[in-house]
C-alpha positions in Angstrom: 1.4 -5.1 -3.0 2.8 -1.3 -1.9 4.0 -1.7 1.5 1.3 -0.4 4.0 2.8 2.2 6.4 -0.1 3.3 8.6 -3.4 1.1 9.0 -6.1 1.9 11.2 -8.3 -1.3 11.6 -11.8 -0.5 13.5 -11.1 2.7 15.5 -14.0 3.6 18.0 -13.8 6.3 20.3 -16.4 8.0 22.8 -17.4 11.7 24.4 -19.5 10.6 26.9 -22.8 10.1 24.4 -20.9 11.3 21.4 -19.3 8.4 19.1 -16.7 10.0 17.8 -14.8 7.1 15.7 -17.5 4.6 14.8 -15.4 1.4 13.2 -13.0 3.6 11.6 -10.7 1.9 9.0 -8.2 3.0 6.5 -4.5 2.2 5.0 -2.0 4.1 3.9 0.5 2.4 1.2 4.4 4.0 1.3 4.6 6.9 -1.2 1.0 8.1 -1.0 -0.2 11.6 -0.1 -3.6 10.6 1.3 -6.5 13.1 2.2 -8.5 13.2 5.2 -12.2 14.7 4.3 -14.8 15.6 6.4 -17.1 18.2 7.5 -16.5 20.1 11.2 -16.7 17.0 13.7 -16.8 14.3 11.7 -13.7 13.2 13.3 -10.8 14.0 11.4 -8.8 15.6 14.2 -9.9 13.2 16.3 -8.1 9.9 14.5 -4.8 11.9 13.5 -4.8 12.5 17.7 -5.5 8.8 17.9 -2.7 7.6 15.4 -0.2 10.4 17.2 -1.4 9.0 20.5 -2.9 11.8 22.3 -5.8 10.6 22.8 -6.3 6.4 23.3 -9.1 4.9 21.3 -11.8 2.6 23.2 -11.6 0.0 20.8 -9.3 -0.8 17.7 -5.9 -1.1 16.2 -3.6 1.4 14.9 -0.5 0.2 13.2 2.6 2.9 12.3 5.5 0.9 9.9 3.9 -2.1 11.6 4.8 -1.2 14.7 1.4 -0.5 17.9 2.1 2.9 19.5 0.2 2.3 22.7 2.7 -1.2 22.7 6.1 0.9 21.2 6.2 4.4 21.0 9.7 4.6 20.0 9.9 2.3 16.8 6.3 3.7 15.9 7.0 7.4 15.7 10.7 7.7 15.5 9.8 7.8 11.9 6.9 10.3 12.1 6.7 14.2 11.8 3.4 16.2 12.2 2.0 19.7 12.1 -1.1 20.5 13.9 -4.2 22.4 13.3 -3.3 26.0 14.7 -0.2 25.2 15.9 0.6 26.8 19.2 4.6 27.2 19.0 7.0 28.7 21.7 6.7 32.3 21.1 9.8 33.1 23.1 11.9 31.6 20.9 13.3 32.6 17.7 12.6 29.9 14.4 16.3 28.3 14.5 15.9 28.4 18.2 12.4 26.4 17.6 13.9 23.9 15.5 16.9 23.4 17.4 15.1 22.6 20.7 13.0 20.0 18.0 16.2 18.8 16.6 17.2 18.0 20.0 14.1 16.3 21.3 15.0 14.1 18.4 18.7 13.6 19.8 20.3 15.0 16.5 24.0 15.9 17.2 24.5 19.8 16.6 25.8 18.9 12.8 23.1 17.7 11.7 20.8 20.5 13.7 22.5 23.5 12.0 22.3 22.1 8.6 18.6 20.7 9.1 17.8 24.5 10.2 19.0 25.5 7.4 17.8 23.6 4.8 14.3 23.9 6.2 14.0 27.5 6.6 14.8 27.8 3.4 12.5 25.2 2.3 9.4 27.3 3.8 10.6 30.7 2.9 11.7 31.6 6.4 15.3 32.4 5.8 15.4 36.1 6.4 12.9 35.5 9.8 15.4 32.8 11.8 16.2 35.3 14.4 12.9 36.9 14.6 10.9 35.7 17.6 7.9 33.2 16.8 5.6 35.8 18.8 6.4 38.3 16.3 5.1 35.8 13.0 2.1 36.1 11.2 -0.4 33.5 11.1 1.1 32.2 8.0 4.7 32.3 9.0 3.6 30.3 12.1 2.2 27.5 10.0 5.4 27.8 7.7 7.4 27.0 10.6 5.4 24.4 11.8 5.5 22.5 8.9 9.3 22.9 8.8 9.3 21.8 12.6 7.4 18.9 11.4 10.1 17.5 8.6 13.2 17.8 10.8 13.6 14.4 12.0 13.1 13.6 8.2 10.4 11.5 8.7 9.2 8.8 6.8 5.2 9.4 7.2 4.3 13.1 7.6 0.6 14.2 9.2 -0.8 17.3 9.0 -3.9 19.4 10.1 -4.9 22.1 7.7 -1.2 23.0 7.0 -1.9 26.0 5.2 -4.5 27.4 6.9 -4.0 31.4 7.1 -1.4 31.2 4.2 -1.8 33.1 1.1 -2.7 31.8 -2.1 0.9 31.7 -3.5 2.1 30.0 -0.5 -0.7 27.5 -0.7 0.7 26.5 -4.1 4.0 26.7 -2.9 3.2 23.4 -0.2 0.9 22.1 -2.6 3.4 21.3 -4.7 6.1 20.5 -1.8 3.5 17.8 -0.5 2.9 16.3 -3.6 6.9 15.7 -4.4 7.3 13.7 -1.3 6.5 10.6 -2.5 9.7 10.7 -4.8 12.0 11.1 -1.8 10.0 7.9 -0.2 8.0 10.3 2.0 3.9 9.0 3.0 1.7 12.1 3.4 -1.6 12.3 5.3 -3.2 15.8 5.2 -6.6 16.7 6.6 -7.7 20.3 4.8 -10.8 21.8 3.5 -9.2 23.1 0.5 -10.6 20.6 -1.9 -9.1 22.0 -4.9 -5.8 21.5 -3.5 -6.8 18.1 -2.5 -7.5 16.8 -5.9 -4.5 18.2 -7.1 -1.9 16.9 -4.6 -3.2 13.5 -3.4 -3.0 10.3 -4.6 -5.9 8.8 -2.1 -8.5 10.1 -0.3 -10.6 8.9 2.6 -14.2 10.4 3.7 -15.2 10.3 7.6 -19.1 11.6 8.3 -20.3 11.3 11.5 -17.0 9.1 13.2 -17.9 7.0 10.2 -15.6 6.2 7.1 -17.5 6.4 3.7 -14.7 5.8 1.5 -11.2 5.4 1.0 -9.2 4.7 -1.9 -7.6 6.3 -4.5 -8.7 9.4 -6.0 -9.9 8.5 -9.1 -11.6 5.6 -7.4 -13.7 8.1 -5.2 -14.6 10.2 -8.4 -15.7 7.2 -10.4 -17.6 5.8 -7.3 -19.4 8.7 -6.8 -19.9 10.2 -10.0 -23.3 11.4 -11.1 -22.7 11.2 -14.7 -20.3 11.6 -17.6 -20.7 14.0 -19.9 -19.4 15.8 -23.1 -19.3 19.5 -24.0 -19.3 19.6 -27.5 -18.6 23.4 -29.2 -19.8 23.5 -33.0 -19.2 26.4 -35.5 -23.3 25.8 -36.1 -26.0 24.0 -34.7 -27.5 21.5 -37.4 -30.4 19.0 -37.1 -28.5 16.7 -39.5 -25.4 17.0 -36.3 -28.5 16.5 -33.2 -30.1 13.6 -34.7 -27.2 11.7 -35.9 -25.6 12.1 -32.1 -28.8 11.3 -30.8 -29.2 8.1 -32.0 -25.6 6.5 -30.9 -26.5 3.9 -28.6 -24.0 5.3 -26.2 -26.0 8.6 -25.4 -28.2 9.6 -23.2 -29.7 12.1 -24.3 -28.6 15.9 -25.6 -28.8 19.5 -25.1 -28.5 22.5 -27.2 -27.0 25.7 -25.7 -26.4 28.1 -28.6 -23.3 26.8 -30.6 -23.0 24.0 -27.9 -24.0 20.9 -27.4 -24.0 18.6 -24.0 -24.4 14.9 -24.7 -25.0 13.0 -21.7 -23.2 9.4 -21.7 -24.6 6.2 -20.9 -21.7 4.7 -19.1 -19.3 5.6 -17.8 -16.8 5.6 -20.7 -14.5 8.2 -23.1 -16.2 7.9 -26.7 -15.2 11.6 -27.6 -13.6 9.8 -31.2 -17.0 8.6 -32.0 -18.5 11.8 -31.3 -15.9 13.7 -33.4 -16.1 11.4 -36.1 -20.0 11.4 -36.4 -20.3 15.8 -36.5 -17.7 15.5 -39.2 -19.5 13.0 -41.2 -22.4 15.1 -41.3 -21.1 18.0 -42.2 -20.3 19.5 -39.0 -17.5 22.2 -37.9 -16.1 21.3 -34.7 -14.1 23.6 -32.4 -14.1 21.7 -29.5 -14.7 18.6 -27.6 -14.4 17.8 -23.8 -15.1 15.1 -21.4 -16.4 15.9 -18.6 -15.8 14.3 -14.8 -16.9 15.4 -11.6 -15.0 17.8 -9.7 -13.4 16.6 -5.7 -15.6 19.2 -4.7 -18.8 17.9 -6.4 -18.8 14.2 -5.3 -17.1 15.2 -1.7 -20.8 17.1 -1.2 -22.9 13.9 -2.9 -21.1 11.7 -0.6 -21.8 13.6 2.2 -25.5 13.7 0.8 -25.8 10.2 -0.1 -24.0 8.4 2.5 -22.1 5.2 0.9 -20.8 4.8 -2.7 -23.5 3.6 -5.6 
């Protein structure tokens, strides 16, 4: 079993009327990079201010490196580092003057400031903007720094809120690929974003909140598979022949097929990866293949059917 470093068991929380958190429950095992799906005010901000504790819960259990924040603070998030959504940093001070003041709210000694400061503006591509004051950023340069504010305790579970919102799209792969190489240094990541692309290429696990309510959460592939509509394979011929079409059609693993010029799309069955069969059958009969691919839904396509359908089939 990977060890678990955040678990929220049963989160509620109210607005008045509004039910926020409804039951809310997920883990997060060491070395993950977890993402945090949802449509506006499902409730995404709403738990990461719940596990940070700046907002308390009305009923439920949240549990950082096994420790309760609203019991012990200080074990719970001496570990942690986040960047929020929009990040509203001290515009009067310059960006080694912004990470020094965070370096000291952690009680680093002045060593291990300097070097921290940097290492991490050079890590976000703020090296040449230290002395530049954080009112004279760009949107993007902001959200650099905070997520360089956010790593210089070195924490063990990082959480962020749309961390590159306002960057550009180099920059975006840039942290993409920053995010996804924590693991290796023992780093746990949770990210909330819209960017779903980026999602399904950075995270190991995702979890889905609709309405305050969770409607999965597990690892990626898990999600894809659990809400998948079908499987199917794009087949590209040299020709089109009935001989090909009628010997596919009969395999009792297909659905059924379509012709699309020198194409073919074979609906599967089941869910399974049969692309040697297929190969081997358009060759027996004659066929010229040029290509053959499986197809799985996108993040992006199963993120909107869960939202449509609710609950996994």
């Amino acid at each position: 079993m990977a060890e678990t470093v955040l678990e929220v068991r049963g989160l509620v929380k109210h607005y008045g009327s509004l039910k926020a958190l409804d039951h809310v429950s997920f883990k997060l095992a060491r070395g993950s990079v977890f993402g945090y799906l949802g449509p506006n005010g499902a409730g995404k901000t709403t738990t990461i201010r719940a596990i940070l504790g700046l907002v308390r819960a009305d009923a439920g259990e949240i549990l950082v490196n096994g420790f309760d924040p609203s019991k012990d603070p200080v074990h719970a998030f001496q570990g942690v580092g986040y960047a929020p959504e929009l990040p509203k940093l001290h515009a009067f001070l310059t960006g080694e003057e912004l990470l020094d003041l965070v370096g000291r709210l952690h009680r680093m000694s002045s060593g291990e400031r300097k070097r921290r400061e940097k290492e991490l503006l050079e890590l976000v591509g703020l090296s040449d903007h230290a002395k530049k004051k954080v009112g004279k950023y760009s949107k993007g340069m902001v959200q650099r720094l905070s997520v360089a504010q956010a790593l210089m305790n070195e924490p063990e579970l990082l959480i962020m809120d749309e961390p590159t919102i306002g960057m550009d799209p180099a920059a975006t792969a840039y942290f993409r690929d920053l995010f996804r190489s924590m693991p290796k240094e023992g780093k746990t990541v949770l990210i909330s974003s819209h960017l779903l692309e980026e999602v399904q290429k950075m995270c190991t696990d995702i979890g889905m909140i609709n309405r305050g309510r969770i409607i999965f959460a597990g690892g990626l592939d898990d999600v894809i598979s659990s809400f998948q509509d079908e499987w199917t394979v794009e087949v590209e011929l040299g020709r089109v022949t009935k001989a090909v079409t009628e010997a596919l059609s009969k395999l009792d693993f297909v659905e059924g097929l379509e012709v699309d010029g020198h194409n073919l799309l074979i609906r599967m069955k089941k869910e399974e990866d049969r692309r040697g069969e297929i190969a081997e059958e358009i060759v027996k009969k004659g066929g010229k293949l040029l290509g053959l691919a499986l197809h799985r839904s996108t993040l992006e396509e199963v993120y909107l059917r869960a939202l449509k359908q609710g609950e996994p089939r």
